[in-house]
Structure formats: structure tokens, C-alpha cells
N, C-alpha and C positions, 0 to 999 in steps of 0.2 A: 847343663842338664844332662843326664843320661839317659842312658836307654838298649833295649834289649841289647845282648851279646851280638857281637858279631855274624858268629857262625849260627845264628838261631835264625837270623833275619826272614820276615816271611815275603812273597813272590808276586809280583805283580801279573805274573803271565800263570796264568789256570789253564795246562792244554794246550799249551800255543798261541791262546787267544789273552791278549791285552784285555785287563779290566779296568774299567771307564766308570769312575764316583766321582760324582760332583759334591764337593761340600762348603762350607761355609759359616758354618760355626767354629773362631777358631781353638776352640780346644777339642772340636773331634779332631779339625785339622792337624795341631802338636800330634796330639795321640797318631796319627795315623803315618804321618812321615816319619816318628821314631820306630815305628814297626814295621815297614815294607820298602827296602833296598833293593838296586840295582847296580851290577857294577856299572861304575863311568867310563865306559868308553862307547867309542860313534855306534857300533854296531846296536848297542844296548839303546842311546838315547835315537836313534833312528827306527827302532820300532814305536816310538809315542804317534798317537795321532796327527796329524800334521792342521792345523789352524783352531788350534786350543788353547785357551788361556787357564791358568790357573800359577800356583805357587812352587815353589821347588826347595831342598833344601842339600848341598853338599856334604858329606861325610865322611870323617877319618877313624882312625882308630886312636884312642887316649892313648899317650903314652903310656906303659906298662899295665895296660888293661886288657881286656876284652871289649869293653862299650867303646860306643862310639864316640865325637864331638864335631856337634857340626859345625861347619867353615863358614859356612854362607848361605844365607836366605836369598831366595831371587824370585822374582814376579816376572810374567809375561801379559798384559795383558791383552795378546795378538800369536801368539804362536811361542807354548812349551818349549819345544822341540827345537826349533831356533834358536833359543836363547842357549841352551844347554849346550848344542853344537858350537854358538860364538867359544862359550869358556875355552873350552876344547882347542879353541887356537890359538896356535904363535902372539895371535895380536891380542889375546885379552888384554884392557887395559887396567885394569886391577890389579895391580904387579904381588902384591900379599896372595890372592887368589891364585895368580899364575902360579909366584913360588907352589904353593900348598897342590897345587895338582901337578907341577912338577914332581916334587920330592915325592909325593905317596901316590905315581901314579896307576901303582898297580893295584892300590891298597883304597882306592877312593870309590864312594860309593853314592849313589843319587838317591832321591826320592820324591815323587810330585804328588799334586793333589788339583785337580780339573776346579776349576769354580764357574759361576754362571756368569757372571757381570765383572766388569772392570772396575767399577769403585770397591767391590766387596774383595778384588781381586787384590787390591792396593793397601789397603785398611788390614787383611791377612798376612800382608808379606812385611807391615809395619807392625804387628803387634808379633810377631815371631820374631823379629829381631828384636825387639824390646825384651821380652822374654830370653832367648837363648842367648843374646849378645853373642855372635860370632864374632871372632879375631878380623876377618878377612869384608864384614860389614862395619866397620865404627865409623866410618864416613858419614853412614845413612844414623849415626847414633848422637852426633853433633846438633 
């Protein structure tokens, strides 16, 4: 799937201040994580909330484009920001994932969306993979 340009991406921070939607419908969800990036790295995902659940989704740039493609859908449903900082280590053990934030690590980019409940949390991060089929989820595609 694509989605806006790269260099268009819009902001999650208004001001300095972290904006905080809850959603749960997933296709405002798709619509919303293709529209508002941040780069990945700790300093970025260390401003998220800290004991929030919701959905996330990794992103690169397509070869010879401008849009992006995302790598991988991920769910939390106990803590965002946690999970975003595992990737971010040596130890991921998703080695497709690691590669891909290896190679593009300057060039990777996140984007989350807060949800209310854990099974709506679950049910979200499985029909986005469904949809997007990321390279770096086919595990969770079997």
C-alpha cells in the first residue's frame, strides 16, 4: 500500500506537546498511521506516553520512490513505547526486522495510534497486517 511522500509527513508533536487519539476503527486507524511519522530513533520514541497501549507501524522508503512501505505492524497491549524501544535493540529477535532497521537506519520512521482496550488492540494490529502484509510480519500471516 502507499502513502503520503516522505518529505510531506505530518507531526505528531503540535508545540512541543505530544498529541494523544484514541481510535479504533481500523480504517481511520490505516488512514492515520499512513499520515503522521516520526523518525525511529530512542530520543523520538521516548517521548510517547509511557503505559499505553495501542498499535504501531514501521516505515521505510520504497525503493526508487518517494512513499513509503511499511516493515511491520506491532501491538502493545501494555506499554507503546516499550515495545518500540525492544526493536531498537541488538536483541530484537526478529532478525528480517532487525536487518531492515539496520540497513535504513537513518531513513526509518514510526507511527502509533493509542486504542482503548486490549482485545480492540489485537483485532487492529491483525487486520493491518492482513491488509498491508509487511515483509518483516509473515510469521503472524501463516
Amino acid at each position: 500500500m502507499g502513502c503520503e511522500p516522505f518529505g510531506a509527513a505530518a507531526q505528531l508533536v503540535l508545540g512541543g506537546t505530544f498529541v494523544m487519539r484514541e481510535a479504533s476503527n481500523a480504517y481511520l486507524v490505516a488512514h492515520n498511521l499512513r499520515r503522521e511519522f516520526r523518525p525511529y530513533t530512542r530520543a523520538e520514541v521516548s517521548q510517547l506516553p509511557k503505559e499505553r497501549r495501542g498499535v504501531y507501524a514501521i516505515w521505510r522508503p520504497r525503493s526508487g520512490s518517494e512513499r513509503l512501505e511499511c516493515v511491520y505492524v506491532g501491538e502493545s497491549r501494555t506499554c507503546v513505547r516499550r515495545r518500540l524501544l525492544e526493536h531498537l535493540s541488538s536483541e530484537e529477535p526478529n532478525v528480517e526486522l532487525r536487518n531492515q532497521l539496520q540497513l535504513y537506519r537513518t531513513i526509518v520512521v514510526f507511527s502509533v495510534e493509542f486504542t482503548g482496550d486490549a482485545a480492540a488492540t489485537l483485532l487492529l494490529e491483525t487486520e493491518l497486517i492482513r491488509t498491508w502484509r509487511p515483509k518483516t510480519n509473515q510469521n503472524k500471516l501463516e
